[in-house]
C-alpha positions in Angstrom: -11.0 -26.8 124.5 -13.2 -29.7 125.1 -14.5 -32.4 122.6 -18.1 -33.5 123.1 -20.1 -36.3 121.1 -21.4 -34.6 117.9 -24.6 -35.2 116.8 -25.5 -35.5 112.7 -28.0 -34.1 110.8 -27.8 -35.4 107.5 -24.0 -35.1 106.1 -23.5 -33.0 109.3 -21.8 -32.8 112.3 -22.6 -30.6 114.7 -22.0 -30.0 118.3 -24.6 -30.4 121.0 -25.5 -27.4 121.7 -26.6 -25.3 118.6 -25.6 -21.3 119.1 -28.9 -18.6 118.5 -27.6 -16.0 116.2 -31.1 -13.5 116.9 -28.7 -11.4 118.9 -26.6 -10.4 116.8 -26.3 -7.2 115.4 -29.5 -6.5 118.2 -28.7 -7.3 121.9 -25.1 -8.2 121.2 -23.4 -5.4 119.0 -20.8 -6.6 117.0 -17.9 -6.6 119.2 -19.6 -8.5 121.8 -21.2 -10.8 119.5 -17.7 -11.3 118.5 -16.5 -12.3 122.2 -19.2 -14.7 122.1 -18.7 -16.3 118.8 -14.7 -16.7 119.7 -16.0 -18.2 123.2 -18.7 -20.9 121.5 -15.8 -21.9 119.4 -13.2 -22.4 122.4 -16.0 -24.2 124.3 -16.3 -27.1 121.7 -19.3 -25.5 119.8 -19.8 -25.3 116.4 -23.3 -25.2 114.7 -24.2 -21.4 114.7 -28.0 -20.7 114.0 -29.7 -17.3 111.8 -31.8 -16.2 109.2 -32.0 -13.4 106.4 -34.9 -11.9 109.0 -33.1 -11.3 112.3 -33.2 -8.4 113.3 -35.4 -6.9 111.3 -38.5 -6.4 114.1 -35.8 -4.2 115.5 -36.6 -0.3 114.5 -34.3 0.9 111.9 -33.1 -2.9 110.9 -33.6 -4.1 107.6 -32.9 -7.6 108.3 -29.8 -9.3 107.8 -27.8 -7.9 110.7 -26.7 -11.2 112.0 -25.8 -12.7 109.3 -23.4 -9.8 108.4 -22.2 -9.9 111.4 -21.4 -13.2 111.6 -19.8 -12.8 107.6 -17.6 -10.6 109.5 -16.6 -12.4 112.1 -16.1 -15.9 109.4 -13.5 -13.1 107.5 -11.9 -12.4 110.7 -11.4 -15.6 111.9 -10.7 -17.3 108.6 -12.6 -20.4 110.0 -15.1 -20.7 107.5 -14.2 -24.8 107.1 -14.5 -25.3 111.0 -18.2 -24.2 111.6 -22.0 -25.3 110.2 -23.8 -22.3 109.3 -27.4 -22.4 109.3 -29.4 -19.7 108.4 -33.0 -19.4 106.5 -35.0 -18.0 104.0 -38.8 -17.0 103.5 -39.4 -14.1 106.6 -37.2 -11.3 105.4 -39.7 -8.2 104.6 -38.9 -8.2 101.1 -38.5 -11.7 100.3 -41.4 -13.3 101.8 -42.7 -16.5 101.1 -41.3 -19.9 99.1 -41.3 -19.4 95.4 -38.6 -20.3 93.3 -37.5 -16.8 92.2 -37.4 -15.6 96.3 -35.3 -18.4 97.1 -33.1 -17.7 94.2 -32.7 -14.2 95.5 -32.6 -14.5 98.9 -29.8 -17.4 99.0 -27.4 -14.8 97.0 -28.0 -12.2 99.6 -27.1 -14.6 102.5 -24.6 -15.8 101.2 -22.8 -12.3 100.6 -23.6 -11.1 104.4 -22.5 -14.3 105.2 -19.1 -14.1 103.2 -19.1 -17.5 102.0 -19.9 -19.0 99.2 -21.9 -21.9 100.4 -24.8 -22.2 103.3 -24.2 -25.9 105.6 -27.9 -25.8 106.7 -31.0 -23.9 104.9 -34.0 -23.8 106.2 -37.4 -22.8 104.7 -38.2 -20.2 107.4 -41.9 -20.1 107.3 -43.7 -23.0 105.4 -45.4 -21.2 102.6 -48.8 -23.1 101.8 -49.9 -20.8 98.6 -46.5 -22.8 97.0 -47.0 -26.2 95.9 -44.1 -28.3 97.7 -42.7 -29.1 93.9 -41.7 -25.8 93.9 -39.9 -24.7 96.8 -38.4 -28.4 96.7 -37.2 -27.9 93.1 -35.5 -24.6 93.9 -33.6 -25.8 97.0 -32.3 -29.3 95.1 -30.9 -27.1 92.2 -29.1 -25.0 95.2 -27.5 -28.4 96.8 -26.8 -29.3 93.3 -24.7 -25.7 92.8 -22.9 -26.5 95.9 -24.2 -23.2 97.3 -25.9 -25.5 100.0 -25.0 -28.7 101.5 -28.1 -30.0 103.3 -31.9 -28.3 103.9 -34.3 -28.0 106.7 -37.6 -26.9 107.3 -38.4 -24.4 110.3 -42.6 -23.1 111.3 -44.5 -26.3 109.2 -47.0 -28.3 109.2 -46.8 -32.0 109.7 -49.1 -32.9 106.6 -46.6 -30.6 104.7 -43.4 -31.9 106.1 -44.8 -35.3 105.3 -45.8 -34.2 102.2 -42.4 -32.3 101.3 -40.3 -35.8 102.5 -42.5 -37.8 100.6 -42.1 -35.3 97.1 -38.0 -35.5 97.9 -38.1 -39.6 98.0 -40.0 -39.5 95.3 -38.2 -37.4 92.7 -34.9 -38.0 94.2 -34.4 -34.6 95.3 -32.5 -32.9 98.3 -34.5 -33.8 101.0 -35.1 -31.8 104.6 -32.7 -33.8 107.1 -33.7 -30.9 109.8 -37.1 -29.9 111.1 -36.5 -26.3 113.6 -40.0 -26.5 115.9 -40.8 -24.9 118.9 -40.2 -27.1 121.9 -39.2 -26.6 125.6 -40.1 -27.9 129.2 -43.0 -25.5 129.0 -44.0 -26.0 125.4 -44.4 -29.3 124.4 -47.5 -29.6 122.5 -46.2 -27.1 119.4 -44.0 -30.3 118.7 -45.1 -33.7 120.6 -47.6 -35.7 118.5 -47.7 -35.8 115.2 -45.0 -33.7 113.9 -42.0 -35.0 116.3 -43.9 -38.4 114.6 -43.4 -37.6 111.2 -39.6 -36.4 111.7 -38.9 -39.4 113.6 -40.4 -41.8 110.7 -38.3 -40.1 107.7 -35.4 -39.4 110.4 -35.5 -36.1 110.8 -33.1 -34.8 113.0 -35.1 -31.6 115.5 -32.9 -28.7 116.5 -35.7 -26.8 118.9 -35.8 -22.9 118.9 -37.0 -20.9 122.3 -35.6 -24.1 123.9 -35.3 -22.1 127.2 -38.4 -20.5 126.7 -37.3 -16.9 126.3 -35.5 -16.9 129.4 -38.0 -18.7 131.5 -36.5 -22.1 132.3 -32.7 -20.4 133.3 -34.7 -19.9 136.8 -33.9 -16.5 137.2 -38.0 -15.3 136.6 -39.3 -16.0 140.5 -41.9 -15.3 141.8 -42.1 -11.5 142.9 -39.1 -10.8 141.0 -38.2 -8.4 138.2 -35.8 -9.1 135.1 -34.1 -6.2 133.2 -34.6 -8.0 129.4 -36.1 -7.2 126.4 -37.8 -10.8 126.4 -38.9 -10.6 130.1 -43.1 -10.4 129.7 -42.9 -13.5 127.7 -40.9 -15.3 130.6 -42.7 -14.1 133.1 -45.8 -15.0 131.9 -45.1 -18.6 132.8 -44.6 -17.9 136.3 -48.5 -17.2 136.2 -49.3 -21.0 135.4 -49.3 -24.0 137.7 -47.0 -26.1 134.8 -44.5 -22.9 134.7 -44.1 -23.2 138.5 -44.0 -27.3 138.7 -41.2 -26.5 136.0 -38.8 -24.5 138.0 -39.3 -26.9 141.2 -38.1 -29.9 139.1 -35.2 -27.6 137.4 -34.4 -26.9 141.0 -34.2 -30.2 142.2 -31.9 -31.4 139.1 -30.0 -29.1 139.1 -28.9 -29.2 143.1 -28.1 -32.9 142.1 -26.0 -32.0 139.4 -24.6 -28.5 141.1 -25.7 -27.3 137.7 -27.7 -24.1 136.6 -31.4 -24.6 135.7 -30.7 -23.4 132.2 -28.2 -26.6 131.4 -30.8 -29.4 132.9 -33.1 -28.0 131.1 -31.7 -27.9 128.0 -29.9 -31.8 128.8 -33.6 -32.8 129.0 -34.8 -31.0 125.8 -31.2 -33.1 124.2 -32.7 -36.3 125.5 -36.0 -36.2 123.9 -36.6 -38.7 120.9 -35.7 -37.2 117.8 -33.5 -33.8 118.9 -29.7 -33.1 118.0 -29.1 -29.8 119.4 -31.3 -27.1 120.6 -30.8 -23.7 120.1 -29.9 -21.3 122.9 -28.5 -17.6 122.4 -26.1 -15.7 124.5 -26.4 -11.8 124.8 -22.8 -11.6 126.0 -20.2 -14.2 126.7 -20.6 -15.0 130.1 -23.6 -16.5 129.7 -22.3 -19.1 127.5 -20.7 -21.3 130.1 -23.9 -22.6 131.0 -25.1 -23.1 128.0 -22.1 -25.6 127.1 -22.5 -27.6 129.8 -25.3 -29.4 128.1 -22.6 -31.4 126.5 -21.3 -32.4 129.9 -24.5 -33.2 131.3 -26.1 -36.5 131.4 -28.9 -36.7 133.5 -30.9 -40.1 135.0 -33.7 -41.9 133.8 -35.5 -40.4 136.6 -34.4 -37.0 136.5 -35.7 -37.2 133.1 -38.9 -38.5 133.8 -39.2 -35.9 137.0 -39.2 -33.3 134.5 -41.3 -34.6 131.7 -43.8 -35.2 134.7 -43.7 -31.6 135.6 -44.0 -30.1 132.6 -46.9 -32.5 131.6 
């Protein structure tokens, strides 16, 4: 096993590479997700990423899936102490939303899939506007307080509200969010560049970007002309039918024949780079596939590498 530079978000510390737990109990069934779980572990990792919602767009799935099966694998293991759970709450169909008496609920239930009696990272899912930030804020400080949770984040919200939610927290001395979850990769930059990467860098916020490989997309193998067996694979493809989407994959190329590296890694080294981000998030469906995703630890790329990229995907 290899030890990387960990990254902190808040009391924290996590490993660079943050593992996607939408998979399990979907794509991954639970012996698989297993295999890959044991080989994030062995490969330095440990920051492990759900929510009470996955997998619930799946037919027949309630929700919940991957957090119980990731409770199971916790029980198996007996490594509870060794890994940061994250998971969230406001998305499940029968807990929606932010009010105090959801979150209340919904924490119990993720905690009991989860086996454990405390969450390391929960985040508010969905930001819920139709709740004042008093509320939602109120609820999670009395969880921190209970020592069900250690440290909060916010996932899906606005940067008025995440200003508005720090700003409440300093203000009342209250648990306060020390991780924002936006959407943000080579080929979407815009859902977090500007004013909300602004806000979390002011208050010092650490990121920890979902769809960091843009569904697939930036681990090169959507070409032109080319077909991909996935359940994921129009969204991917769809970039192939932009001019940015294309400039993308010539500059992944390029970096990554310098670096005899996969596509996936330099683009995920460059999303690791970026002001502001401690780990992105990056599922495996099976355990070869994680390899490559670890190497982002390993991979340090120039100040013009860097800037090829952020030129292409501009």
């Amino acid at each position: 096993m290899t030890t990387h530079t960990t990254k902190t978000i808040g009391s924290l510390s996590v490993s660079p590479l943050c593992l996607g737990g939408n998979v399990f109990g979907w794509t991954a069934d639970e012996a698989e997700s297993f295999r890959v779980l044991d080989a994030y572990v062995a490969g330095g990792g440990n920051f492990i990423d759900t929510a009470d919602a996955y997998s619930m767009w799946v037919p027949g799935h309630r929700g919940g899936e991957s957090e119980t099966v990731i409770g199971n694998w916790l029980a198996a293991r007996g490594n509870r102490d060794q890994v940061v759970i994250a998971t969230k709450v406001g998305a499940h169909r029968d807990l929606k939303g932010l009010s105090a008496a959801t979150i209340k609920t919904a924490v119990e239930a993720s905690l009991t899939r989860l086996r454990t009696d405390h969450i390391d990272l929960y985040y508010t899912h969905y930001d819920d506007e139709s709740v004042e930030v008093a509320e939602f804020l109120t609820a999670l400080d009395e969880l921190v307080r209970a020592g069900k949770v250690r440290e909060i984040g916010a996932s899906n919200i606005s940067a008025r509200r995440l200003d508005e939610s720090l700003a409440f927290s300093d203000r009342e001395g209250l648990a306060r969010y020390v991780a924002l979850q936006p959407h943000y990769n080579l080929v979407s930059r815009d859902t977090y560049e500007g004013e909300l990467a602004d806000v979390a860098a002011r208050h010092g916020v650490a990121a920890v970007p979902y769809y960091a490989l843009a569904s697939g997309f930036l681990t090169g193998k959507y070409r032109p002309g080319g077909s991909v067996d996935s359940a994921r694979s129009g969204k991917a493809a769809a970039y192939l039918e932009t001019e940015r989407g294309r400039r993308v994959l010539q500059a992944l190329d390029t970096v990554a024949a310098a670096h005899d590296a996969e596509p996936a890694t330099v683009a995920l080294a460059w999303l690791a780079a970026r002001p502001t981000v401690a780990a992105p998030i990056a599922s495996a469906r099976n355990a070869a596939q994680l390899p490559t995703l670890l190497a982002v630890a390993d991979l340090t790329l120039t100040d013009v590498e860097l800037a090829l990229l952020t030129e292409a995907s501009a």
